[in-house]
TIDRENKOL-640875 format. One record per residue (C-alpha): x, y, z; chain; residue number from 1. Coordinates in steps of 0.02 Angstrom, whole numbers, m for minus. Example, Ala and Ser with C-alpha at 12.3 -4.5 7.8 and 13.67 -1.06 7.14 Angstrom:
2
      c1      c2      c3  cadena  num
     615    m225     390       A    1
     684     m53     357       A    2
This chain:
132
      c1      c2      c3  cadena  num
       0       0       0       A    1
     138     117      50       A    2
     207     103    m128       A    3
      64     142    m198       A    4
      31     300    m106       A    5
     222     341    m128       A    6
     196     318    m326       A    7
      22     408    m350       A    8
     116     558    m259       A    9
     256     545    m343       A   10
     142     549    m531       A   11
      47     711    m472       A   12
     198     802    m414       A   13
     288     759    m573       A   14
     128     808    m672       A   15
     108     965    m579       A   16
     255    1034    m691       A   17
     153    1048    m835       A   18
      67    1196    m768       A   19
     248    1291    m792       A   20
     231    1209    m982       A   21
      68    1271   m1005       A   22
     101    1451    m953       A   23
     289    1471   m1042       A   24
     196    1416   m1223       A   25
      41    1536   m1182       A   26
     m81    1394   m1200       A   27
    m206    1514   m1069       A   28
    m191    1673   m1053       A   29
     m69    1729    m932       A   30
    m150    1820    m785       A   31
     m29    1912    m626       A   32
    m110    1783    m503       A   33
     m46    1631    m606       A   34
     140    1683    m527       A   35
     278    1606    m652       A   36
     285    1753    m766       A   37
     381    1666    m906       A   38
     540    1752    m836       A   39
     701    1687    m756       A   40
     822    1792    m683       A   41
     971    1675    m738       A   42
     923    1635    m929       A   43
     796    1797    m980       A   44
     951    1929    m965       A   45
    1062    1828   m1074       A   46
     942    1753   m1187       A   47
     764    1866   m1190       A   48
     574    1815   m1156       A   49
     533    1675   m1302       A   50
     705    1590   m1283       A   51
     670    1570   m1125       A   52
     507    1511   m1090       A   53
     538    1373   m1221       A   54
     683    1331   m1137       A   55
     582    1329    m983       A   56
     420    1220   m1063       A   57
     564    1088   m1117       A   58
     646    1075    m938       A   59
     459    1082    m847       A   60
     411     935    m989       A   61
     576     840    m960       A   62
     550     846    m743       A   63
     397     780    m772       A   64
     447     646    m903       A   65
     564     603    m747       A   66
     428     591    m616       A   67
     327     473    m746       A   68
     464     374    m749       A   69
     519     362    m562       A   70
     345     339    m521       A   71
     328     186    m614       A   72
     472     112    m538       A   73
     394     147    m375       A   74
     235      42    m428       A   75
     346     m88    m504       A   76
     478    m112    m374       A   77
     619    m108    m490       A   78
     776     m82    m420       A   79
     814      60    m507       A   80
     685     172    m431       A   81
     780     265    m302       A   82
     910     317    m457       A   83
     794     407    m545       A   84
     695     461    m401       A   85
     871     569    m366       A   86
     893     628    m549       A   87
     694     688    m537       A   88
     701     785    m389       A   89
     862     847    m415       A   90
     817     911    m586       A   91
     658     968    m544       A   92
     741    1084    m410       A   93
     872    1148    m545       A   94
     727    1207    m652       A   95
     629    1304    m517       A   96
     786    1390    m456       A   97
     821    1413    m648       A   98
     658    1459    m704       A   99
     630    1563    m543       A  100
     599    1772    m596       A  101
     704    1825    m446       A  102
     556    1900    m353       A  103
     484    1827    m194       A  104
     299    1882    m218       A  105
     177    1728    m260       A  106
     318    1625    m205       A  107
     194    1470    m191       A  108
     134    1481    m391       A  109
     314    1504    m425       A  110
     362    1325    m367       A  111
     433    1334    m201       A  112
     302    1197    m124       A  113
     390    1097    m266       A  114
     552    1144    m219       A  115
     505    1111     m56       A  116
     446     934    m100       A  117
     587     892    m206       A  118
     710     932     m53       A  119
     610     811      66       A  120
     614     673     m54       A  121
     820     727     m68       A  122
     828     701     118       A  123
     731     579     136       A  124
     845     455      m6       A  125
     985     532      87       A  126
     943     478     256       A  127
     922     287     170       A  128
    1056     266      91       A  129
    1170     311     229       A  130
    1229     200     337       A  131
    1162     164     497       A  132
């Protein structure tokens, strides 16, 4: 059962990054209380707006091509489920900080509840695979 529970949440916080997809290709129209606004304050500068919101729908699809994937190896039991669980979260937490517009207002819709996720499921494989 625990598995199970583990995957499912695993699946909707990997899914949850299609929101961030969704808003940096303008599929609904972009409104202030949506919070990403399609800039980052590490990739906008050097590249402008359009670069970088593509970049950022690739990276949001990608994390959650990466949750998919460790999810299902959390309902399968294969042994290579903790791997990619690492490269997911780990990932994932590179794009928010990435992505991030360098403002702290709507910090919520701006991913840090995933960030925050992503660095208990980091501890949390940490505190397993150390030895006890």
């Amino acid at each position: 059962m625990a598995y199970t529970i583990t995957g499912i949440f695993i699946l909707l916080h990997g899914l949850v990054h299609l929101w961030y997809f969704t808003l940096s290709r303008g599929l609904v129209e972009f409104k202030p209380d949506m919070g990403w606004t399609g800039k980052s304050w590490l990739l906008t500068p050097m590249l402008g707006d359009e670069t970088t919101r593509t970049l950022a729908g690739i990276f949001y699809v990608l994390a959650t091509f990466l949750f998919v994937i460790s999810s299902i190896g959390i309902f399968s039991r294969g042994a290579w489920n903790t791997q990619a669980l690492w490269i997911a979260s780990i990932f994932s937490s590179a794009v928010i900080l990435i992505c991030w517009d360098g403002h702290t207002q709507m910090a919520v819709q701006k991913g840090v509840v995933g960030l925050a996720i992503n660095m208990a499921i980091i501890i949390t494989l940490s505190l397993q695979s150390s030895p006890h």
